[in-house]
N, C-alpha and C positions, 0 to 999 in steps of 0.2 A: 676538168669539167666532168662531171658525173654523168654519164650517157648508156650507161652499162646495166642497168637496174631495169630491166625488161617486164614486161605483166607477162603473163600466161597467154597472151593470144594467138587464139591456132589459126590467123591467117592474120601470115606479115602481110605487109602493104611494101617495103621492101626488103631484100634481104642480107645481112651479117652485117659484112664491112661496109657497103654502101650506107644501110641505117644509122650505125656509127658515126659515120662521116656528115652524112643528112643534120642528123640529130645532134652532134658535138657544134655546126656551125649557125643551127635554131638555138641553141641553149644559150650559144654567146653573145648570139643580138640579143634572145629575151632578157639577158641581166644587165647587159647596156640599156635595154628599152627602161625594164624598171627603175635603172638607177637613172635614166633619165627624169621619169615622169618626178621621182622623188626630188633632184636637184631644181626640176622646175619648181616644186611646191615649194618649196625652201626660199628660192627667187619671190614666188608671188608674196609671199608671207611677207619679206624683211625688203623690200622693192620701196626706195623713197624717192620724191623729187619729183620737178618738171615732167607732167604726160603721166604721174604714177600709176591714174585711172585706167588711162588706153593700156598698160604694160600690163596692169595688175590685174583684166578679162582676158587680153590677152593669151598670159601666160597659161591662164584655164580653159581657154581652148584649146591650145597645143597640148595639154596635158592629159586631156580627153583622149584628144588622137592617140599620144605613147599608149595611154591606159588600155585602150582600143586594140591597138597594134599588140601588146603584150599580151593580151589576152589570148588576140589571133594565132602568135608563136607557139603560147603553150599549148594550148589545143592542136597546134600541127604534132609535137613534141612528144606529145600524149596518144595523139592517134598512130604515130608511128611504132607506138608502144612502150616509151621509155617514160617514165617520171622525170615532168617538168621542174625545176629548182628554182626559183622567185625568192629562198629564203634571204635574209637580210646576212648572213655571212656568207654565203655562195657571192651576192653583189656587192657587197664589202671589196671579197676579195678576188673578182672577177672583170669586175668592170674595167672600161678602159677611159671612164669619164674621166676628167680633176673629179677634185675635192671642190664641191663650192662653199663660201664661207659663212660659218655661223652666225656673223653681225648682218647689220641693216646696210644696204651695197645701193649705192643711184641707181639712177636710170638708166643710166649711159652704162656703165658697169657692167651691169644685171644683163641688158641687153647683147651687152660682147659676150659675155660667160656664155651664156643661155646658148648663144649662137655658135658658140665654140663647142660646146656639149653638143648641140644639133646637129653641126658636122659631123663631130667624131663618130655621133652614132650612124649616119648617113654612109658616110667611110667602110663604117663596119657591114651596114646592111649593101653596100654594093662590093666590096668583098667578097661579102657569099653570094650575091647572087651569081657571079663570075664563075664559081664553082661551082654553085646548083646548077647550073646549067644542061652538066654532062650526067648530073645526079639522080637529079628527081626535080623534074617540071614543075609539080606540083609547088613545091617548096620554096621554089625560083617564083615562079607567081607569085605565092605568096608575098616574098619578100618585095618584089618588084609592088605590086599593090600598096606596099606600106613605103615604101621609098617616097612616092610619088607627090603626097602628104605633107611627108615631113621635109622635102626639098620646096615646095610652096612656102611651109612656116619659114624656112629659113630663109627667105628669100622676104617674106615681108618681117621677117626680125632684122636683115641685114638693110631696108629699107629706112632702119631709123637710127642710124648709125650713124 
C-alpha cells in the first residue's frame, strides 16, 4: 500500500512512523470500503427473485453508507498528509473482498455474498481500530463511527437469511 507520498505540509498532524502506520491501516479499509460499495452495486444490478424489490433498495442504502464511510477514510488519509488511493487497480489488488459474480445471483445468494463481503469489511475495520487505539484516537473514532453502521446492515442482511 502506497502511504509514503506525503504533500508538503508544514504541520503534521502526526509524526513518521506513527503516520505510516495510521495511514497504511486507513488506506486498507478505504479499498475494502470501495470495493465494497462496488460489489454491492453489482449485487443490486443483477439481484433476482422472491423480495427482489426490498433487496434491490436495500442494497442502496447500504451502499450510501460504504460511499459515505469511504469518503470519511479518505479525507482522514488526506488530512494526515499522504494521497488517498480509491484507484480501481490499487482495489483490484488490495482488497480482501471475493470476487462477486458477473451473472444475475437470487436473492438468497446475493444476500449471503453481500453479508460475507460486509463482514469481512467489519473484520478489517475492527482490526484497526484495535491498533488505532495506541495510534491516533482520532483515527480510531473514526473507524469505530463507521463500524457501527455497517454492523446494523449486517445484522438486518443476516435477518433475511
Amino acid at each position: 500500500m502506497a502511504t509514503t507520498t506525503q504533500t508538503q505540509f508544514k504541520r503534521d498532524i502526526l509524526e513518521g512512523d506513527t503516520n505510516e502506520q495510521v495511514t497504511a491501516l486507513l488506506q486498507h479499509n478505504l479499498v475494502n470500503l470501495v470495493d465494497l460499495a462496488l460489489l454491492m452495486k453489482q449485487a443490486h444490478w443483477n439481484v433476482f427473485g422472491p423480495n427482489f424489490r426490498s433487496i434491490h433498495l436495500q442494497l442502496d442504502e447500504i451502499i450510501a453508507t460504504v460511499r459515505d464511510s469511504s469518503d470519511e477514510v479518505a479525507e482522514r488519509i488526506a488530512a494526515l498528509g499522504v494521497a488517498a488511493d480509491g484507484r480501481s487497480c490499487t482495489v483490484a489488488a488490495d482488497s480482501d473482498l471475493t470476487d462477486y459474480p458477473r451473472e444475475f445471483v437470487d436473492v438468497k445468494q446475493s444476500i449471503a455474498l453481500v453479508a460475507d463481503a460486509t463482514k469481512t469489511t467489519i473484520d478489517s475495520l475492527r482490526a484497526a481500530i484495535e491498533k488505532l487505539g495506541d495510534l491516533d484516537p482520532v483515527s480510531e473514532d473514526l473507524l469505530i463511527a463507521i463500524a457501527g453502521p455497517m454492523e446494523k446492515h449486517l445484522w438486518m442482511l443476516q435477518a433475511q437469511e
